[in-house]
C-alpha positions in Angstrom: 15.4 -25.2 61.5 14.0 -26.1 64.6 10.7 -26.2 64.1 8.3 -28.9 62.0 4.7 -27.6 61.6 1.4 -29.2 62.1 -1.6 -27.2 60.8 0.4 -24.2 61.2 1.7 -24.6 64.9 5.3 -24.8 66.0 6.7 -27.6 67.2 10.4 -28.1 68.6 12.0 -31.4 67.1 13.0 -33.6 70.2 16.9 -33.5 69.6 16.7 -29.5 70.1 14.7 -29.9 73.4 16.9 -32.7 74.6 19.6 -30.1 74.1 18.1 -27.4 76.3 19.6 -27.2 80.3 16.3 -28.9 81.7 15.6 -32.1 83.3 12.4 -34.5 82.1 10.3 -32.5 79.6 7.4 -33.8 79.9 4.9 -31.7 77.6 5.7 -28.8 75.4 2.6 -26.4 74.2 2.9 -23.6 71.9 1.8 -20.5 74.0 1.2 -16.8 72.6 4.9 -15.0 73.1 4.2 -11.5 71.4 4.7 -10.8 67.5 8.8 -11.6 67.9 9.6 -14.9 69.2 8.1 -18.2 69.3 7.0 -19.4 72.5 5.9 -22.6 74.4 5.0 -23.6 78.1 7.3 -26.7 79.1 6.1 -28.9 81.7 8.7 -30.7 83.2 9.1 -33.3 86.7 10.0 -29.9 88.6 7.6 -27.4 87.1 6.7 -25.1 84.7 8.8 -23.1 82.3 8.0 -20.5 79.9 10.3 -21.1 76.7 10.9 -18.2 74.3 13.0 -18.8 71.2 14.4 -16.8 68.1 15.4 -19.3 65.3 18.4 -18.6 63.6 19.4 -15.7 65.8 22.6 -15.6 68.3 22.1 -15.7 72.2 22.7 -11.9 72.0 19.1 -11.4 70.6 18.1 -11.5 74.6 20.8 -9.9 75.9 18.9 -6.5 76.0 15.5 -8.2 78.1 17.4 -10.4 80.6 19.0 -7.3 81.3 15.8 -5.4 81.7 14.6 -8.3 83.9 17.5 -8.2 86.2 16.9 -4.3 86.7 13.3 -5.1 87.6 14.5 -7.9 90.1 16.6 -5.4 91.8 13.7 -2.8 91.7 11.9 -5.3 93.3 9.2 -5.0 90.8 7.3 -8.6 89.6 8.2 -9.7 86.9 9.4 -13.3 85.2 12.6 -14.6 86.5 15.5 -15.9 83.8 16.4 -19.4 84.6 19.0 -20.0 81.1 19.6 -18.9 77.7 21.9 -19.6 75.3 22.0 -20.7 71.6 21.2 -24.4 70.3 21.7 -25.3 66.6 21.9 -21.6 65.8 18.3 -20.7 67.6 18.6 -18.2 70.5 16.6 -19.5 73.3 15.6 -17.7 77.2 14.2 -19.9 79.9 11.3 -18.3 82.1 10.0 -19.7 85.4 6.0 -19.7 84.0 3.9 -17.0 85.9 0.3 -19.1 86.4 -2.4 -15.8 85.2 -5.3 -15.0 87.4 -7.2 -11.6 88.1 -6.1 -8.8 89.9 -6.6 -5.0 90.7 -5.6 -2.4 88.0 -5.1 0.4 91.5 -2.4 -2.4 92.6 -0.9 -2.2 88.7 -0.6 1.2 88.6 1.0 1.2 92.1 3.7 -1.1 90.9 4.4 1.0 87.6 4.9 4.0 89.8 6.9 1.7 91.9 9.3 1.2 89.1 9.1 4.7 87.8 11.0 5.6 91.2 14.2 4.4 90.3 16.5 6.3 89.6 19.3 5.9 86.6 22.3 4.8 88.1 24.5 7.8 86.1 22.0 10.1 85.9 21.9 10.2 82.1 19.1 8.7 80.1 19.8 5.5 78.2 20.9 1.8 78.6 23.7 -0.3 78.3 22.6 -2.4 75.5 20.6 -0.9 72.5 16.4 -1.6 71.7 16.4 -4.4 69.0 13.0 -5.3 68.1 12.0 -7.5 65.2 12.2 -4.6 62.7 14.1 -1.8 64.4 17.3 -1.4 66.1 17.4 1.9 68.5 20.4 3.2 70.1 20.2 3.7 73.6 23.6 5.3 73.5 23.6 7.4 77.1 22.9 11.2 77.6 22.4 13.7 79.6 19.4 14.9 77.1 16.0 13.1 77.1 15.2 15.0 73.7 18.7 13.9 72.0 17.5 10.3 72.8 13.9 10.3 72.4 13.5 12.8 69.4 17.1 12.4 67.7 17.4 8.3 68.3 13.4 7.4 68.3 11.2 9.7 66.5 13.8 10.6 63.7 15.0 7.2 63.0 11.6 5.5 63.4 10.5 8.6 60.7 13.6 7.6 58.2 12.5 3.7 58.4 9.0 4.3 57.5 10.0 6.8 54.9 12.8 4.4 53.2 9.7 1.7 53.4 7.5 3.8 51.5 5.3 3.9 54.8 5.5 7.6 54.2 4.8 10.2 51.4 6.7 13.1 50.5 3.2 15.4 52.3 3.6 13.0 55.7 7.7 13.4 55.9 7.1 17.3 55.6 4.1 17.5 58.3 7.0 15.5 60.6 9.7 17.7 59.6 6.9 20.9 60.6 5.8 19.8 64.3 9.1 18.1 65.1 10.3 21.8 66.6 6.8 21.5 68.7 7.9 18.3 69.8 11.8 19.5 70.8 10.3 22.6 72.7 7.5 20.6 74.6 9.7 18.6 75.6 12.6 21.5 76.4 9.7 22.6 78.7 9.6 19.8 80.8 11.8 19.1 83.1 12.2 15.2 82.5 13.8 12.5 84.7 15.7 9.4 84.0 13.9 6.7 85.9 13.4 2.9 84.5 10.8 2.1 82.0 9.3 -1.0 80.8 9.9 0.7 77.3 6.6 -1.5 76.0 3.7 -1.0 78.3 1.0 -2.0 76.4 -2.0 -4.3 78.3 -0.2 -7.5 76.9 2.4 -6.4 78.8 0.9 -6.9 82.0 -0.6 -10.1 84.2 -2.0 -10.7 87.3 -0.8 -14.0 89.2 -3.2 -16.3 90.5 -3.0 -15.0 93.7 -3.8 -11.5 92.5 -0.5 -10.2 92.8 0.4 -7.7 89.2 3.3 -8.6 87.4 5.3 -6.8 84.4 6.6 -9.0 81.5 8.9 -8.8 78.0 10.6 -5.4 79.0 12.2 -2.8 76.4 13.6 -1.1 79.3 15.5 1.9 79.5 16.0 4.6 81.5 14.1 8.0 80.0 10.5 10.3 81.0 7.9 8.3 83.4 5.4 9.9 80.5 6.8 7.6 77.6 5.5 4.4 79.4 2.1 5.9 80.5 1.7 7.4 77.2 2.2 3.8 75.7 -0.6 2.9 78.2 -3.2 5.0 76.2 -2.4 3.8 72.9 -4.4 0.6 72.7 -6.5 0.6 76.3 -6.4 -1.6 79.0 -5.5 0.2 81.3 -8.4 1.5 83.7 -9.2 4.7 85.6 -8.1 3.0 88.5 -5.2 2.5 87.1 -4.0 5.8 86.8 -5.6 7.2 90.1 -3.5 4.8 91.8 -0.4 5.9 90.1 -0.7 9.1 90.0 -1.1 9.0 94.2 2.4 7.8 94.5 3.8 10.0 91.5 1.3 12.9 90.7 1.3 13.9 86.8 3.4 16.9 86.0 1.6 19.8 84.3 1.3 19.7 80.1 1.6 15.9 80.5 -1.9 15.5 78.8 0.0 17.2 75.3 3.1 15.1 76.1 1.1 12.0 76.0 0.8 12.7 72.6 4.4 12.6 71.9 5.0 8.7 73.1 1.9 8.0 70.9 3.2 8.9 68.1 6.5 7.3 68.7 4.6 3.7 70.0 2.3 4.4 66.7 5.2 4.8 64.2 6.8 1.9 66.0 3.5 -0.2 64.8 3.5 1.3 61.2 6.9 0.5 61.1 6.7 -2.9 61.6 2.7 -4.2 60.5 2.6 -1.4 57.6 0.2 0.9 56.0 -2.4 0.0 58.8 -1.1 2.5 61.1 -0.9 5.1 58.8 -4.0 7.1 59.4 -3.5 6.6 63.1 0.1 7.9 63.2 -1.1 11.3 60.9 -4.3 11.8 63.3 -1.5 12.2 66.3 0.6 14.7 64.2 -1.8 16.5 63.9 -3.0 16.7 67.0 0.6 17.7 67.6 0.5 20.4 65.1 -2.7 22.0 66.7 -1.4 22.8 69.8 
């Protein structure tokens, strides 16, 4: 293992930093990385780095966000840059520059969301090279020419199967899914949806604003699919302000229905959560099938 633990906080061992491709570390401080990796700010003679590591996992366990990250460089879009990963002693690791937070202007985020929601997939289809592996789900990304084949057939089902085989699920819940899913297929038959880049994960944690003011996206899930899935992500847990969404939708106005669609990637970010923390989300994730079910 890599880490020793001190009233519950991580700590790399010395021999496993000495290891890693930077040059005088000169203070290492446990940091808050999300609910999958371990993560720590490394202050070293040239700068600031953000570490995030994924003990006893190979280097492929980042393969799928460096490659998001690269896509958002070439988008243009702010985001963290990758300065080396690798493995060391069996832990996967991913080297960050370190983006020093300050306050900024939600208008300004939602103009660079739309920004990324203008580019394009590079085949047309809807997908990704490399699969979604989060800490307790792995998603094909497989691509397609069908948004509902990958969002309804390789999200919604599978995410319903996992919390089903978990117990997450009672025989009454998997029926109300099995009933709206044909709402779900036709709203989204009745749409006509896009392939552009998503963050895949845009929840406010998601998001910073440089000390210079400047809005920057971080951790990507990305994938090419809908614009809707990330704005309906947005909704789930707030953050996000009118602002916001005033700004974006100048640059890429909101299709008609999207307010019933919303509901879709809600459920999907929802089951994702019950999924993963349990029972919690339960009443939250039945709520939005309903909802479904009413329209």
């Amino acid at each position: 293992m890599i880490f020793i633990f001190n009233w519950e906080v991580p700590i790399l061992k010395k021999e496993w930093l000495q290891a890693l491709p930077l040059k005088e570390i000169l203070d290492v401080q446990p940091v808050g990385g999300g609910d999958v990796n371990q993560a720590f700010r490394l202050r070293t003679a040239t700068g600031n780095f953000f570490l995030l590591v994924q003990p006893q996992t190979t280097a492929s366990f980042y393969a799928a966000e460096i490659a998001g990250l690269e896509d958002f460089k070439k988008a243009g879009i702010l985001a963290p840059r990758v300065i080396a990963h690798g493995e060391i002693q069996g832990d996967a690791y991913l080297i960050l520059n370190y983006l020093e937070q300050g306050s900024g202007s939600q208008a300004e985020l939602g103009q660079l969301v739309a920004k990324l929601h203008m580019q394009h997939s590079p085949n047309g289809k809807f997908g990704y090279a490399l699969p979604y592996s989060g800490s307790s789900i792995t998603l094909d990304n497989t691509w397609t020419d069908s948004w509902v084949e990958l969002f309804v057939e390789k999200r919604l089902d599978v995410l319903a199967t996992a919390v089903a085989d978990k117990g997450l699920w009672d025989q009454r819940a998997i029926a109300r899914y099995k009933q709206v899913r044909p709402q779900i297929v036709q709203l989204l038959q009745n749409h006509p949806s896009q392939p552009v880049l998503l963050h895949g994960d845009l929840w406010s944690g998601n998001y910073l604003f440089l000390a210079d003011g400047r809005p920057a996206l971080i951790d990507p899930a990305a994938f090419y699919g809908d614009r809707e899935f990330d704005l309906g992500v947005t909704t789930v847990f707030g953050g996000f302000s009118e602002q916001f969404y005033r700004a974006y939708a100048k640059l890429l106005p909101f299709a008609q229905g999207y307010e019933k669609r919303l509901d879709l990637y809600r459920l999907y970010y929802l089951l994702i959560h019950l999924n993963k923390f349990g029972s919690t989300y339960a009443a939250s994730v039945q709520r939005v099938v309903q909802q479904i079910a009413n329209y």
